[in-house]
N, C-alpha and C positions, 0 to 999 in steps of 0.2 A: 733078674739076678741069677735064676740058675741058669739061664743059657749063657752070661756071659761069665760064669765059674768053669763051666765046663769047658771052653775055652782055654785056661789056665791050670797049667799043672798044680798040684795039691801043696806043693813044696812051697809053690809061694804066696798059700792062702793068709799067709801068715803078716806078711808085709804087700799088701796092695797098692798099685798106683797105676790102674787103667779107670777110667769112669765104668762105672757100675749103673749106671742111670737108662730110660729107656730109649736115650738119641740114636742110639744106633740101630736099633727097631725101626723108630721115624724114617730114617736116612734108609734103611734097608726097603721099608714099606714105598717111599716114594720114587726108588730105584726101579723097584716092579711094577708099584702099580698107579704109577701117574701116564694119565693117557696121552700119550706120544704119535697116536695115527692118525695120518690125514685123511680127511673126508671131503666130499667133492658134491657140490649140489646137481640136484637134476629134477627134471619136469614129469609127473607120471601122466597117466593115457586121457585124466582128466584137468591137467595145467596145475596142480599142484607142486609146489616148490618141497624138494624132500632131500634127504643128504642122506650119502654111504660111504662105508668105506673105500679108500681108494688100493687096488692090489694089481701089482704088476708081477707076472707070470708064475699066479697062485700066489706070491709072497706079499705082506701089503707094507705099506709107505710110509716111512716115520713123518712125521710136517719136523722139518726144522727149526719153523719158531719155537712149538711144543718142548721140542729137546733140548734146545735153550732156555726157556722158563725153568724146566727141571733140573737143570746142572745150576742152574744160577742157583734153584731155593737149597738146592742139598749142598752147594757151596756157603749157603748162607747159615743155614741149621749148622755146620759143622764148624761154624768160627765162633758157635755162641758160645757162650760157657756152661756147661753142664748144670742140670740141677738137678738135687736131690728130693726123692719122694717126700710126701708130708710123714713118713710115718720115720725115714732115717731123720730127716732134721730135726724132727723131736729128740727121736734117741742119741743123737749125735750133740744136739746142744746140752738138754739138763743128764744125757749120761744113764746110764742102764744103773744106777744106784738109786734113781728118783722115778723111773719112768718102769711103771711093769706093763709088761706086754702079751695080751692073752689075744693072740692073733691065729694061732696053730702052724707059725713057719718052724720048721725043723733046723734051719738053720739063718743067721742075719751076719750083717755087720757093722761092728761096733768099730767105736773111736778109742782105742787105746794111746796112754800119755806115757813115755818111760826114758827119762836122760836127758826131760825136756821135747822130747823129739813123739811129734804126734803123729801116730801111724795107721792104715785101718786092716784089721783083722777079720777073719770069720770064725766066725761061733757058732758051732750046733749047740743044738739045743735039745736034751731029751723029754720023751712023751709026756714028762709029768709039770711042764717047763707051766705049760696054763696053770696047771692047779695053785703051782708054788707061788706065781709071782699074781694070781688073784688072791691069796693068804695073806702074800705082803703086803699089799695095797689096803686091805679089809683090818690087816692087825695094826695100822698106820705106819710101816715102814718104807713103805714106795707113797710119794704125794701125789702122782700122776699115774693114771691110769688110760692105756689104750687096748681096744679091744675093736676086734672085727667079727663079719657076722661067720666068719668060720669058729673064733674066737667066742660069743657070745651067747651059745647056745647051753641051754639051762644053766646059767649062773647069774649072779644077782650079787650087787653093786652098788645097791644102798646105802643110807648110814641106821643101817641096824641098829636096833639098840640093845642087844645082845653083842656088837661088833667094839672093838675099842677104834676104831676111826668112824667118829660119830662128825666128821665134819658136813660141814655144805659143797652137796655136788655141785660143782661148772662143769655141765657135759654139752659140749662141744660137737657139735653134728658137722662131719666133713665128711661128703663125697655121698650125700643120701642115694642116689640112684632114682630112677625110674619109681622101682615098686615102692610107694605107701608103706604097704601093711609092713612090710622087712625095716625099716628105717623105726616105725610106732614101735616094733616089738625092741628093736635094739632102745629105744629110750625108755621104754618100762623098763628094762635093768637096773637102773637107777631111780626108779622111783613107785615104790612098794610100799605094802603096809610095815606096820612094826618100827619105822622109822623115825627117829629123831627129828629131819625137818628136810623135808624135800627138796631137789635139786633147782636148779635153775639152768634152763636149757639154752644154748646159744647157738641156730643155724650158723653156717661158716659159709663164705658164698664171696665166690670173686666177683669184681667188676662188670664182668659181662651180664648186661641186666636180665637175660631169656633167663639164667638161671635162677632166680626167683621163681619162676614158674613151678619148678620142683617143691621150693621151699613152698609157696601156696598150697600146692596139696598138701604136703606133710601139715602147715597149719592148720589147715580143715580137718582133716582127719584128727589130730588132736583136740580140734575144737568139741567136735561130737564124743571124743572118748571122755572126754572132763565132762558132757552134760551127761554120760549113760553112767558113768561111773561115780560121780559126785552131785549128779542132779543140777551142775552150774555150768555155765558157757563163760571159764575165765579166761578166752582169747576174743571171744567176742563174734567171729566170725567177719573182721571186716578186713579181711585181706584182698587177693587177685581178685575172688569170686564174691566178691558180695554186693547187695544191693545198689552200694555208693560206687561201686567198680564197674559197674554192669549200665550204670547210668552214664560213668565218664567213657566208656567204650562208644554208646550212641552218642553222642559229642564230638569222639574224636572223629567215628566216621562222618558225622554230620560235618567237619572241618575239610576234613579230606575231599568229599565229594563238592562242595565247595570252595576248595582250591586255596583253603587257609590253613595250612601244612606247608610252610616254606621245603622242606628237604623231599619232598613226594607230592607228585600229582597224582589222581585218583588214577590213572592210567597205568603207572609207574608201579601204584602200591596194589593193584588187583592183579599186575604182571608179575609180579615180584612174591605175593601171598597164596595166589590163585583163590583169595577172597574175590565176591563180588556184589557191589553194591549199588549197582543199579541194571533196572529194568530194561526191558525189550524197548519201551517209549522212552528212554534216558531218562524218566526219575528216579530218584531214591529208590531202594527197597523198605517195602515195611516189615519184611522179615529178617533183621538183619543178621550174619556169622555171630554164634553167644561167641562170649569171652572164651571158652575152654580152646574154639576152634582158632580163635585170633591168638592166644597166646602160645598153644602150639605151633601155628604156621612161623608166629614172628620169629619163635625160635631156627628155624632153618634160615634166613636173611644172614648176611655178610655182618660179622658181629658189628661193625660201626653202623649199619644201618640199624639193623637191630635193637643198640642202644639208644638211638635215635628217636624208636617207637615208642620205647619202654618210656626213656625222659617223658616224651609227648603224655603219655596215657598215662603215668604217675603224678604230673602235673597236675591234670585234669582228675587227677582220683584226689590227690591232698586237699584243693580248693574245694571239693564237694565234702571230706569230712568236717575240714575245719567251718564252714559253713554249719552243719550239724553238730558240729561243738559247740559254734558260737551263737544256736539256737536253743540251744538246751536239748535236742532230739537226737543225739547221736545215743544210738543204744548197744552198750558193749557187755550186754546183760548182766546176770550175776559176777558181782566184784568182791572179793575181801576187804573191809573197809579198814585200813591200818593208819591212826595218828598217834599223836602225843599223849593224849585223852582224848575220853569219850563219855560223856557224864549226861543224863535223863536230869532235864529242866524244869520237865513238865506232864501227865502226865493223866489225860482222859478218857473217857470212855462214849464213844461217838453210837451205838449201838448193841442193844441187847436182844436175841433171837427171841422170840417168844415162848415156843414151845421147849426148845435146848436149855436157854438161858446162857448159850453161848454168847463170849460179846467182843467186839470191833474196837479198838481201840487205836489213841491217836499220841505217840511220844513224841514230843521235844528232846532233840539232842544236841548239843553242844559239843562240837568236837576244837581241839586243838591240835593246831600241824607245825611242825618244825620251820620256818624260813630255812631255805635252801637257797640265799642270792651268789647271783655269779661272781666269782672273784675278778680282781682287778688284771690279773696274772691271765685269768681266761679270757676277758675280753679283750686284752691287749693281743693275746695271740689271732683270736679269729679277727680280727682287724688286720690286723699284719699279713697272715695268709688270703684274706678276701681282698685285697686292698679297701673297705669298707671307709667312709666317710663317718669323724665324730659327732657328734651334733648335742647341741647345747639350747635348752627351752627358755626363751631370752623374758619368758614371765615367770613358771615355776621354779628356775633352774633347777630343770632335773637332765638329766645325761641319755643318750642312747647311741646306738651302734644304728646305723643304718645299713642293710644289708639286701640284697635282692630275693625278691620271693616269686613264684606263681602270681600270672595275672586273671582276675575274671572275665569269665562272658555273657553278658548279658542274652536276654532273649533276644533281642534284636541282632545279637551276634556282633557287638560293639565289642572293644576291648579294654578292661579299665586297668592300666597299668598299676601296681601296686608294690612296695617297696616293705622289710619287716622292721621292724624298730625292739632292738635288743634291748633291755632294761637290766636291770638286779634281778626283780622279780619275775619278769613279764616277757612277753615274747609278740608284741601285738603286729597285726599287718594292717596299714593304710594305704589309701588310695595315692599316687603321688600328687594328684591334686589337691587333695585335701590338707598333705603333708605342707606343700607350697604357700597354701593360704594361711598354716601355724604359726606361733612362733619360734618354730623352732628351726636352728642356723646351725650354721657350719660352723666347729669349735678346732682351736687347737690339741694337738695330745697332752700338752699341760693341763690347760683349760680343765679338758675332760678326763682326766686322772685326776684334781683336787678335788672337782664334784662328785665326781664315784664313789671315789675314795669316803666323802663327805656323806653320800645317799647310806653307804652300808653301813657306814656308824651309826645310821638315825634306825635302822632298821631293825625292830622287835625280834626277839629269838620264836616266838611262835604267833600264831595267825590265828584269830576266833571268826570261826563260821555255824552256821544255826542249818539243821536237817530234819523233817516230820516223818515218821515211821510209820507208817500205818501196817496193825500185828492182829491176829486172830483171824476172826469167820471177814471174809473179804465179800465173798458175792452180794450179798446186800448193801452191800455202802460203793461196791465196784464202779457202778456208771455216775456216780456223784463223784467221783476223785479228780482232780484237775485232769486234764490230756495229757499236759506236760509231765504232771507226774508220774507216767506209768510209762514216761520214755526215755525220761532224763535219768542219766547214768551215773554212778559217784564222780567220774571226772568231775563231772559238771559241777558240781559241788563245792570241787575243788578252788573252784573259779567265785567263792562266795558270794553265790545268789543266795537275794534275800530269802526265798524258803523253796526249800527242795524238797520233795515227797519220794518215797519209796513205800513197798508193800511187804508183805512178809506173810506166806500162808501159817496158818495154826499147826 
């Protein structure tokens, strides 16, 4: 922005109408530095094939094609339509009356309205421009708050409870970067003691899947500051890098190297990663690239390839949680348990120490949870945008949305296609086999709007599920407690098995 002000005289900072965007950087940057010189192979003193530049009398040689790819992409960049940074479009849509801005620019610009006629100006800003408009934001006169890490430096952005905007934060992560630690410190601004009720945080992350990779560290790293700082792991730790990731990575390779990776052969994808997964004898490796180094490398691939991998390896990371969901062993450690109620049923005493007279006890709880079924409005839409098949249970008449999910792989490396089946309540995945052998058919959109319509009328406003607590001195009753219960996680819960166990030290 300021090198494209300093361009224009002062006089007409006032009424603007050049793009102010960075395309002309682009268009500059690939003017210089897109490689245009042609190179020429040759054989050194040991038959090696090697390339250099080609230079005729000292001066060296454009390649022509080269020079044509480059006129064509800067013809191409310069017919698009400009866009505006993430940080004018905010201020440009909800307007510098809603949006305060503690970034440290000395000067921006705004959208000014006057006679009808919308124009864009520039606005300095003086030194104290941060202080005032984190005031506004904090006394709740700005709704929206942006802030950068030039911007962010010792201030705090909570809902104070000393502040009169005691609302709930949505802070919004866009553009984390590289470093962790600068991204963690920028979201503790928002979430401090002394507060009325903590933010709720939302990475931002476009289509391009490598990006995720960034957003995994920042999850990890949050995940360990929640166990150092509040003694709980409420993210759980099962993102890029966890156990259930780290199992569907050997999978994918194990696919790859056996040549069931339709878009890459193993030859293609160790050319392409400069991973490599097999030996001097052509087997497998049994030490194979961790994740950290696979998710780095994918990120340098041609973004469609790229996304390609991510798809593939995301695939194979969902079918391995939901498997651990639908065992009861996925473990997303400590949870905040929040329902409708929560009422003690029962209430024993399984163990008394001897010499303490400490004791082990075992609760009954009764919790109630709100049904949350999907509306007819929602599933008509995901239907419509999936083109999705209705289907109709020609014994219970119950309704579902058939929709495509992840397939499993057997040991054997079979593939068992599998299909999801949308309900009110439910979200279940079946095999298509299995599916084929039910009774359940293909319905009309009539059909399957009077049964829906039908199912959510019948449907209870909350849901009774039963959970066993186990509270006080733990290590003596420890290796007695089921398996399942010291792994099974409140999801699971959610899913009303008959009885769930939890622990709780003294």
């Amino acid at each position: 922005m300021e090198r494209r002000l300093a361009e224009i005289p002062v006089s007409e900072w006032d009424d603007l109408s050049i793009d102010i965007t960075p395309r002309e950087n682009v268009l500059q940057y690939l003017a210089n530095g897109f490689p245009t010189q042609l190179y020429e192979r040759y054989a050194d003193d040991e038959g090696n094939i090697l390339s250099r530049p080609v230079v005729v009398d000292g001066q060296p040689v454009q390649s022509r094609e080269a020079v044509e790819i480059r006129d064509r992409l800067i013809e191409k960049l310069a017919s698009l339509p400009p866009v505006q940074t993430a940080l004018d479009q905010i201020l440009h849509h909800f307007g510098t009356e809603q949006v305060a801005e503690v970034t440290g620019r000395n000067r921006r610009i705004v959208k000014k309205v006057s006679d009808g006629q919308v124009r864009l100006s520039v606005e300095n800003r003086p030194g104290s421009a941060n202080l005032a408009e984190t005031q506004s934001f904090m006394d709740d006169k700005k709704r929206i708050l942006v802030f950068s890490d030039a911007g962010g430096t010792g201030r705090s952005y909570h809902a104070d409870l000393s502040a009169r905007n005691q609302r709930k934060r949505v802070h919004y992560m866009l553009e984390p970067g590289w470093k962790a630690d600068t991204a963690i410190q920028g979201l503790g601004r928002s979430n401090r003691t002394n507060q009325a009720q903590p933010p709720l945080f939302r990475p931002v992350a476009t289509n391009v899947k490598g990006e995720k990779r960034f957003l995994s560290t920042i999850a990890k790293r949050l995940d360990s500051l929640g166990a150092i700082t509040r003694g709980q792991r409420q993210t759980g730790g099962q993102g890029l890098e966890s156990p259930y990731a780290r199992a569907a990575l050997v999978e994918l390779y194990t696919r790859i190297f056996h040549g069931r990776v339709a878009f890459s052969s193993l030859g293609e994808f160790e050319n392409a990663t400069g991973l490599r997964l097999t030996s001097s004898d052509g087997s497998m490796l049994d030490e194979l690239p961790p994740i950290t180094t696979f998710l780095n490398r994918v990120l340098a691939l041609p973004i469609a390839l790229q996304n390609r991998f991510f798809e593939a390896f995301e695939e194979l990371l969902a079918v391995r949680v939901e498997a651990a969901i639908a065992t009861g062993t996925y473990d997303i450690g400590l949870e905040t348990l929040i329902a409708e109620s929560l009422a003690v049923t029962d209430r024993r005493t399984l163990h008394t120490h001897e010499r303490t007279g400490a004791t082990t006890s075992l609760l009954t709880i009764r919790r109630e949870d709100k049904n949350e079924p999907m509306s007819l409005e929602a599933v008509l839409a995901l239907a419509k945008s999936s083109g999705s098949p209705f289907l109709v249970n020609a014994s219970s008449h119950r309704t579902a949305l058939q929709v495509p999910t992840s397939s499993l792989t057997s040991e054997d490396g079979s593939i068992e296609e599998r299909v999801r089946l949308i309900r009110p309540l439910s979200r279940d995945a079946v095999s298509k086999a299995r599916l084929e052998a039910s009774h359940w058919r293909i319905a009309t959109e009539d059909e399957f709007t009077a049964l829906w319509l039908k199912e959510l009328a019948e449907i209870p406003p909350t849901k009774s599920s039963e959970f066993h607590l186990v509270t006080g001195l733990l290590l003596p009753v420890w290796k007695h407690l089921p398996r399942a219960g010291r792994t099974k996680s409140l999801d699971a819960m959610g899913h009303e098995r008959n009885s769930s166990w939890l622990s709780m030290p003294p």
